[in-house]
C-alpha positions in Angstrom: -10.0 -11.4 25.5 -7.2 -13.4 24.6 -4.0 -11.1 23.9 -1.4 -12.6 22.3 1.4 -9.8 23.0 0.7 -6.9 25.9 2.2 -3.4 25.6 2.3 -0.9 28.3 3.7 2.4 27.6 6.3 4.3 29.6 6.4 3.5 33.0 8.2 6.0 35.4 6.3 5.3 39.0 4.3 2.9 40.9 2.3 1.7 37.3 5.7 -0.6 37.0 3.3 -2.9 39.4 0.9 -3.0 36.5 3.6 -3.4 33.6 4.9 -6.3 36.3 1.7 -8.1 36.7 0.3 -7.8 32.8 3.7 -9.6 32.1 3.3 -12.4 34.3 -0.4 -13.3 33.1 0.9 -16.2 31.2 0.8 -14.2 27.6 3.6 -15.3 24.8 5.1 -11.7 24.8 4.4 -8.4 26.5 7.1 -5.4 26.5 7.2 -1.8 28.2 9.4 1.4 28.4 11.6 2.2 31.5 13.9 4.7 32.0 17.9 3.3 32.6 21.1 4.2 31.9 22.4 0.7 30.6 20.9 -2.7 30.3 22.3 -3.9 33.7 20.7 -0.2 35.6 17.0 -2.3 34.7 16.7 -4.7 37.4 17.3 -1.6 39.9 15.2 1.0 38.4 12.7 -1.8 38.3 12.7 -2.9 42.5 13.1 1.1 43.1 9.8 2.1 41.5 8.0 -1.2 42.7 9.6 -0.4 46.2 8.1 3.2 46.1 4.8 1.4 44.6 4.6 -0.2 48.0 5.7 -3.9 46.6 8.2 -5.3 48.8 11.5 -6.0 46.9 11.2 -9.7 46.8 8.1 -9.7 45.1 9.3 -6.9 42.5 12.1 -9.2 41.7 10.3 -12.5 41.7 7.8 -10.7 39.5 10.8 -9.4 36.9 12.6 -12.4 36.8 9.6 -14.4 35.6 8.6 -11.9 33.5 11.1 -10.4 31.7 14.1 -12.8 29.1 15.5 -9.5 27.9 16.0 -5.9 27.7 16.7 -3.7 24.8 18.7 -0.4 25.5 17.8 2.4 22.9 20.2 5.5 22.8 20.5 8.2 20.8 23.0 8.9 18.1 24.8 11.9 17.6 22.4 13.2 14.8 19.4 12.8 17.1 18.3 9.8 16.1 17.2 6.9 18.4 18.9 3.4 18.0 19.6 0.2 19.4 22.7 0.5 21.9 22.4 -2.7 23.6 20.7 -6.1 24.1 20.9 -7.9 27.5 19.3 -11.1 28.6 17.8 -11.5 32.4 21.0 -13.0 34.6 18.9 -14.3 37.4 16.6 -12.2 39.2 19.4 -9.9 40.0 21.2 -8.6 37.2 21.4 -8.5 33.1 24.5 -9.7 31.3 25.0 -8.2 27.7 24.2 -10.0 25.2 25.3 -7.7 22.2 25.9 -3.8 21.7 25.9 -2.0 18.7 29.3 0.4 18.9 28.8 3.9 17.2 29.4 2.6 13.7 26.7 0.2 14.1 29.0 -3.1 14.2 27.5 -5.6 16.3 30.2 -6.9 19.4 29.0 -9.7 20.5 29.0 -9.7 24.5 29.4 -12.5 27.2 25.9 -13.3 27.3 25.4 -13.7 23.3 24.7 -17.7 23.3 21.9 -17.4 25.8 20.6 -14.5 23.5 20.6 -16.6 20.5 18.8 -19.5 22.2 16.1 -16.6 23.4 15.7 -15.9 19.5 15.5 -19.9 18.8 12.6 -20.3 20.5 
């Protein structure tokens, strides 16, 4: 078994442990669902679930930081409908910086972090 991309569905409690470790197998991609309120409220809801999964919070964020490049925020529009809000790319192990968000007429606004996103996309 040689996955090229891992998925893990939502996570919402100590399985962030598993999402963590599946991403830091050495596979090209790998992405999962967390619950935030913004792009930069990740990295927090990350170390509080690991925390409460009995990982100690240097090893959740060691284990984020080397997993994760970016985070996509989805939110819903008006009509019900779920979009992209917001892209951020990993700021250290500590935070996300945005990279672009999408204002409520869909124009993309470019945000401090938008060179490192492009570079991300280069490859």
């Amino acid at each position: 078994m040689r996955p090229d991309r891992l998925v893990v569905g939502e996570v919402r409690g100590a399985e962030v442990v598993d999402l963590l470790a599946a991403m830091n197998t050495g596979h090209e991609g790998g992405c999962g669902t967390v619950h935030a309120n913004s792009p930069a409220a990740i990295p927090a809801r990350i170390e509080t679930m690991a925390l409460a999964a009995g990982l100690n919070r240097e090893a959740a964020r060691a284990m984020f930081g080397a997993a994760v490049d970016l985070v996509i925020h989805v939110v819903r529009s008006p009509n019900g409908a779920r979009r992209v809000g917001a892209i951020g790319v990993l700021d250290g192990v500590d935070g996300v910086s945005l990279a672009v968000r999408f204002a409520d007429d869909l124009q993309l606004v470019p945000g401090p972090a938008a060179g490192r996103l492009e570079e991300l996309l280069a490859g």
